[in-house]
C-alpha positions in Angstrom: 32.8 32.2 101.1 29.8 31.1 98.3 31.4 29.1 95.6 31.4 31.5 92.2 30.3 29.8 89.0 31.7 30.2 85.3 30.9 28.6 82.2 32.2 25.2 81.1 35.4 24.9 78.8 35.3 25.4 75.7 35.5 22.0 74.9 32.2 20.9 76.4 29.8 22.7 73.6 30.2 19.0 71.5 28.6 17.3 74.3 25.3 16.0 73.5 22.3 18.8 74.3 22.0 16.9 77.9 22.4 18.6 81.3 25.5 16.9 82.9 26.5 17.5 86.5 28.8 20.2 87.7 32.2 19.8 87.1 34.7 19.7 90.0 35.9 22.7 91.2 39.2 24.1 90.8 41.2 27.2 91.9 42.2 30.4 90.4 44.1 32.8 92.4 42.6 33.1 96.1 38.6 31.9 94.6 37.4 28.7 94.4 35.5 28.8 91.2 32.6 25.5 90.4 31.7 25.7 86.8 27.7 26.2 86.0 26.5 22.6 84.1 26.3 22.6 80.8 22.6 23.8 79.6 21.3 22.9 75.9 22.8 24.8 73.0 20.6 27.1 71.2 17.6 25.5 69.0 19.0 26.7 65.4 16.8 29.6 64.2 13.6 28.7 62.1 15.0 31.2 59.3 18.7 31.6 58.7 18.6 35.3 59.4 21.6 36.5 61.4 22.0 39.3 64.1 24.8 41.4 64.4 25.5 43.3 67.8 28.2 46.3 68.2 29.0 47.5 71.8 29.7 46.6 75.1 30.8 43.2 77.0 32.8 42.9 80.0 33.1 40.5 83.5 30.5 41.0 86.4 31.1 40.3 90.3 28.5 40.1 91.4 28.0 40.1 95.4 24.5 39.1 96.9 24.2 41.2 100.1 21.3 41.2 102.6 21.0 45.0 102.6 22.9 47.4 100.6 25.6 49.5 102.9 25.4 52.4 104.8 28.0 55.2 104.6 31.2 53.6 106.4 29.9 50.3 106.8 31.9 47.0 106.5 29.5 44.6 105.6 29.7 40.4 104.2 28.4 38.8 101.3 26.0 36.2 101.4 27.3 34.8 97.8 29.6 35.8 95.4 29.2 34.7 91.6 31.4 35.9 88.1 29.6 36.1 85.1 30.1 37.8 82.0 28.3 40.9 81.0 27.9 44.0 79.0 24.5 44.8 77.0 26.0 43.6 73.3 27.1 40.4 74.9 24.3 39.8 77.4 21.8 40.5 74.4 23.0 38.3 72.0 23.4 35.5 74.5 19.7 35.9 74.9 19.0 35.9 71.2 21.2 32.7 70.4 19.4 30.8 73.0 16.1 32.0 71.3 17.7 30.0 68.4 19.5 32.8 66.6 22.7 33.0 64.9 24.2 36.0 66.6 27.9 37.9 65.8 29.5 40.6 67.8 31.8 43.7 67.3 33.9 44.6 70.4 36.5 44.7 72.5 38.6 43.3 75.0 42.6 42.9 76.4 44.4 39.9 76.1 44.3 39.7 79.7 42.7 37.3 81.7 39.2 38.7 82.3 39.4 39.5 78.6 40.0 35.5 77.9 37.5 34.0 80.5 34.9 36.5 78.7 35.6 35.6 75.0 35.0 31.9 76.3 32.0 32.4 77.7 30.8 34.2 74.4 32.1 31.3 72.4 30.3 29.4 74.5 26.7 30.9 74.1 27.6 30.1 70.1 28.4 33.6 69.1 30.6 34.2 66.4 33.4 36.6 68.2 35.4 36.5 64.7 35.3 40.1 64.8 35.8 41.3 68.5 39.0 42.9 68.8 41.7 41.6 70.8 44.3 44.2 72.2 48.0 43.8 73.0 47.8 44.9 76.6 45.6 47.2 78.3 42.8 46.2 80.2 39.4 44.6 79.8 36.0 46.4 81.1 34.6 44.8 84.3 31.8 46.0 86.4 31.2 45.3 90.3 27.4 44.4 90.8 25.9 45.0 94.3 22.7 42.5 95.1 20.3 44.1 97.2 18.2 41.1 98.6 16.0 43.3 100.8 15.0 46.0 98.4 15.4 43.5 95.1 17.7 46.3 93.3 21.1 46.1 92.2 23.9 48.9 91.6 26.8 48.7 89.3 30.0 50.0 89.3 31.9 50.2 86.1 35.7 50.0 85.8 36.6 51.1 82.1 38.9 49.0 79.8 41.6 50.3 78.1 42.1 51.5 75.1 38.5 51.6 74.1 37.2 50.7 70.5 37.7 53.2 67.9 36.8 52.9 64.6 40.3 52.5 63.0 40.0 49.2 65.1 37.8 48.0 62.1 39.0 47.9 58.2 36.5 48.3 56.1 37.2 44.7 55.0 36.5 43.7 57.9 33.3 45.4 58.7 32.0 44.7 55.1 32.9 40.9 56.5 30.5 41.6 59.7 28.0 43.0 57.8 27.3 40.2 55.3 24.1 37.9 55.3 22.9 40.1 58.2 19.5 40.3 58.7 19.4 42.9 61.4 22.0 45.2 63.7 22.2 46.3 67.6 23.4 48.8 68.9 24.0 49.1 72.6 25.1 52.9 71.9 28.7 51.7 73.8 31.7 53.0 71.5 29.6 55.1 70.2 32.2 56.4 67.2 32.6 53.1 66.2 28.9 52.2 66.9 28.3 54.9 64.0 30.6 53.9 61.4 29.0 50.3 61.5 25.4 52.2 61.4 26.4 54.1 58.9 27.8 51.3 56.6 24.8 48.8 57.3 22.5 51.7 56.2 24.1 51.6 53.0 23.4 48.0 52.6 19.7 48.5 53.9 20.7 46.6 57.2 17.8 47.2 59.5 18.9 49.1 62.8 17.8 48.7 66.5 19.6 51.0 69.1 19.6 50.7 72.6 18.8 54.2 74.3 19.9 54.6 77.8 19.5 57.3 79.9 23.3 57.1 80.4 24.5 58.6 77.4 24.3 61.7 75.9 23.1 63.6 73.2 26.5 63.5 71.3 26.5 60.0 71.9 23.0 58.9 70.6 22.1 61.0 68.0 23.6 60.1 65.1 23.1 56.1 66.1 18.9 57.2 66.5 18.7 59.2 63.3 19.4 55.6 61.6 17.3 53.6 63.7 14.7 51.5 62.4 13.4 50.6 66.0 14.5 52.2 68.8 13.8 50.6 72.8 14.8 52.3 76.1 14.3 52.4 79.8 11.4 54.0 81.6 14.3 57.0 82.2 15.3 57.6 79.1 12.0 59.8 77.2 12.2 62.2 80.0 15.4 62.8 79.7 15.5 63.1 76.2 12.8 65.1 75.5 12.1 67.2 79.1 8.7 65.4 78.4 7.3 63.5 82.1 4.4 61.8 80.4 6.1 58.7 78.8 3.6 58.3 76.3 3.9 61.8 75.0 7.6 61.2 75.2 7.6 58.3 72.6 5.8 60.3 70.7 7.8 62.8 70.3 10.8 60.9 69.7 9.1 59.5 66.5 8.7 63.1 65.6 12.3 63.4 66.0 13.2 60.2 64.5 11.2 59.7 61.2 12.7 56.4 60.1 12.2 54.5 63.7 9.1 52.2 63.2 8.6 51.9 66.7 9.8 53.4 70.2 9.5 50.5 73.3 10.2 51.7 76.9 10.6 49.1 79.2 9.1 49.9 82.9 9.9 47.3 85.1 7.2 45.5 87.0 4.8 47.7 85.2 5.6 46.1 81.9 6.4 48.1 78.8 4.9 50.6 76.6 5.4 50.4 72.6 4.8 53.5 70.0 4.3 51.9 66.8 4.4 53.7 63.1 1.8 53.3 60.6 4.1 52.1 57.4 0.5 52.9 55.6 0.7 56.8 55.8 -1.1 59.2 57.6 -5.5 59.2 57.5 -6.3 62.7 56.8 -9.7 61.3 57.7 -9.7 60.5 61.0 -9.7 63.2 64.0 -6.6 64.1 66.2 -7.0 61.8 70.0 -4.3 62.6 73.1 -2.0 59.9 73.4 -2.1 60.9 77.0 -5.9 60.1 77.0 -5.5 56.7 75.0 -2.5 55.5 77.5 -5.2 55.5 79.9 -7.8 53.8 78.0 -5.7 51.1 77.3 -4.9 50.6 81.2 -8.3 50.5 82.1 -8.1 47.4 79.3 -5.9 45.6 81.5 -6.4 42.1 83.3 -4.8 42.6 87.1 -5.3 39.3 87.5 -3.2 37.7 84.6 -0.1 36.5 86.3 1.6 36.2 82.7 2.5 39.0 80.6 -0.4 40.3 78.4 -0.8 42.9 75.4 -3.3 45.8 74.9 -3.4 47.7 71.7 -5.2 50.8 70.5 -6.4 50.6 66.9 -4.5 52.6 64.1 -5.1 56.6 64.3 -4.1 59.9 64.5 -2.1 60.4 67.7 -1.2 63.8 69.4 -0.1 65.5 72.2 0.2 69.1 73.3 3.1 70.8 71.8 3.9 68.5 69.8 2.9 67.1 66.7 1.0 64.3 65.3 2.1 60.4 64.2 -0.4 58.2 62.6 -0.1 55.0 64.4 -1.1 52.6 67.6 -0.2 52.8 71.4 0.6 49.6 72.9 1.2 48.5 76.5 2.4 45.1 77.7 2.3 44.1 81.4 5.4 41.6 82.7 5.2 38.8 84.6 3.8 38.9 88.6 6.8 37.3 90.3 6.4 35.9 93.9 8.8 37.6 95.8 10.4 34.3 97.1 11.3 33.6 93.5 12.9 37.1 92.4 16.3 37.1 92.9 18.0 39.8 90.2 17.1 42.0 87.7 20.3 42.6 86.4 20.3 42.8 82.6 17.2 42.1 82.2 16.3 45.0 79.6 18.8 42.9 77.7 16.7 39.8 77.7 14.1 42.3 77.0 16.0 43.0 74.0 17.3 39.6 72.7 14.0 38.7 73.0 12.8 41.6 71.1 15.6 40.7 68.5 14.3 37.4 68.1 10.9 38.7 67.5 11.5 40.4 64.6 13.9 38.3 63.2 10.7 35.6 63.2 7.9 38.8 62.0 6.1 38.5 65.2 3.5 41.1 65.8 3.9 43.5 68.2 1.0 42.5 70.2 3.2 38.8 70.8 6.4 39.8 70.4 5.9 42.7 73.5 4.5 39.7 76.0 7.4 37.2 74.6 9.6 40.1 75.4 8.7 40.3 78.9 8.2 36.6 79.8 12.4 36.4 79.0 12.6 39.4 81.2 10.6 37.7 84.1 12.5 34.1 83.7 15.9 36.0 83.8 15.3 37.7 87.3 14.9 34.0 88.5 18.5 34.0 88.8 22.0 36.0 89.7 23.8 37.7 86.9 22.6 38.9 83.7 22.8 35.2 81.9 22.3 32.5 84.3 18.3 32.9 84.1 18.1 33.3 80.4 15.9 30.6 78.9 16.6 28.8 75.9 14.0 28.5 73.1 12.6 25.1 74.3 11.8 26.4 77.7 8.3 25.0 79.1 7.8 28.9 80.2 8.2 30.0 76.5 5.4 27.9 74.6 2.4 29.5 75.0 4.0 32.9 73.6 6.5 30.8 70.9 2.8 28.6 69.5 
């Protein structure tokens, strides 16, 4: 069997920023587990803005496969890794090695999964001050499946028990959260609890980004996306929302649903991303109605097939329409991501998260959208150079990061 990997004690995040080698392995239970090396700890944050995240972390297994099973089949692994996981967590661990100070409301058991994934927040330099800590139960783990021939992955969620509620939180303790923050994320997980943090950071003019996937439902989302600020989602998410197959029309209508949202991103995989962004100037009463459709495919014609790095097109500011619906003032932009040589892509797993911490970072540091959408997606590419949604992440002084960080 592949050896697994796990983060370094605790105790190691006072060694010098210096990659050491591995430690020796030891044993728990049947595995034999050899801890990752240390990596450098997050560059602190040019600004001392902080970034809150509410919702999901948990454990991964992740087993690297050669081809993903066939009804009945008994099949090996080629390697077998653990790695913590979970949107919330795998986001902020991405924004705190962008050089942000992150904290995170959650959840986990005092058992042991719920102890090696605390650690390996700790680790990453988040503040887990408030994550709650139950007296028995279970913690949230997920079994990934690697699919090296097709490059996909599938996950397979095992709920923890009990799951966050809001009574978890007093109100001392969420006004505790909440202070000197700069900006909150949502993953949408716990989505009761979720909405009593919204709901109190809108009250303190706390700037809100939400996490829309296609996995949760109306009941679920709604109230977190009528208080969102910005709002980013996968490729499958607009249709699903809105019954609307043209993703551009899609975002726009779920501006139209959402006035506060500045911006809607979808993230599309190899294809990049595609951003809806808001006018804050009002509406030009002046300037005629053109098809969003119509500019979407403008803007693609703009496009460079032969940049290998993620680029940015944007339209200019204008009135933006689609049929049957109505009408935003505001810009379409689309970002490509990264051409990867096949030899080098290993797993995408979380990289929408990367997406996001990186997206997190970029407004935390009042990028533009036309560099914060290619920043975004050069984390996303660097990520899949590695198993597990954390492993790949790069910290801010990564070689790969300069020309989009200058």
């Amino acid at each position: 069997m592949a050896l697994l990997h796990c983060s370094p004690p605790a105790s190691a995040s006072a060694s010098p920023p210096l990659l050491a080698s591995p430690f020796a392995p030891f044993r728990r239970g049947p595995f034999l587990l050899r801890p990752a090396p240390r990596r450098p700890h997050a560059v602190a944050a040019a600004n001392s803005r902080v970034v809150l995240g509410c919702g999901l972390v948990l454990q991964d297994y992740l087993a690297t496969v050669d081809a993903y099973p066939r009804p009945d089949d008994k099949i090996r692994t080629a390697e077998l890794q653990i790695s913590g996981g979970g949107n919330a967590g795998n986001a902020l661990t991405a924004a705190a090695r962008l050089g942000l100070s992150t904290r995170l409301i959650s959840k986990v058991a005092n058992d042991e999964i719920g102890g090696t994934v605390l650690a390996e927040l700790k680790e990453a330099a988040i503040d887990t001050s408030y994550v709650i800590v139950s007296d028995g139960g279970n913690t949230t783990f997920s079994y990934v499946i690697i699919d090296k021939k097709t490059k996909t992955r599938t996950c397979i969620i095992t709920w923890g028990y009990p799951q966050m509620v809001p009574s978890d939180l007093s109100m001392s303790s969420l006004s505790a959260a909440l202070q000197d923050i700069s900006l909150l994320y949502l993953d949408g997980y716990s989505h009761e609890t979720a909405l009593a943090v919204a709901n109190q950071a809108d009250q303190m003019k706390i700037p809100i980004l939400v996490d829309a996937e296609p996995e949760r439902t109306k009941a679920e989302l709604e109230g977190l996306l009528s208080l969102a600020s910005y709002i980013v989602c996968s490729g499958k998410f607009p249709k699903k929302w809105t019954s609307i197959s043209s993703i551009p029309c899609a975002l726009l209508e779920i501006l139209l649903q959402y006035p506060r949202a500045r911006f809607v991103i979808a993230t599309l995989g190899e294809n990049g991303c595609m951003m809806l962004e808001r006018s804050e100037c009002g509406d030009d009463s002046g300037v005629d109605n053109e098809d969003i459709a119509n500019v979407a495919k403008s803007l693609k014609l703009e496009l460079h097939k032969d940049d290998t790095l993620p680029t940015c097109v944007s339209s200019k500011f204008m009135r933006l329409s689609a049929r049957g619906c109505g009408t935003i003032f505001g810009r379409l932009l689309i970002g490509t991501a990264e051409t990867i040589p096949a030899s080098e892509l290993v797993d995408t797993t979380g990289c929408g998260d990367a997406f996001i911490g990186a997206v997190l970072h970029g407004l935390s540091a009042e990028m533009p959208p036309e560099k914060m959408l290619p920043f975004a997606c050069q984390v996303a590419g660097i990520k899949c150079r590695a198993v597990g949604a954390r492993a790949g992440l790069p910290w801010q002084s990564d070689p790969r990061l300069a020309k989009f960080l200058c």
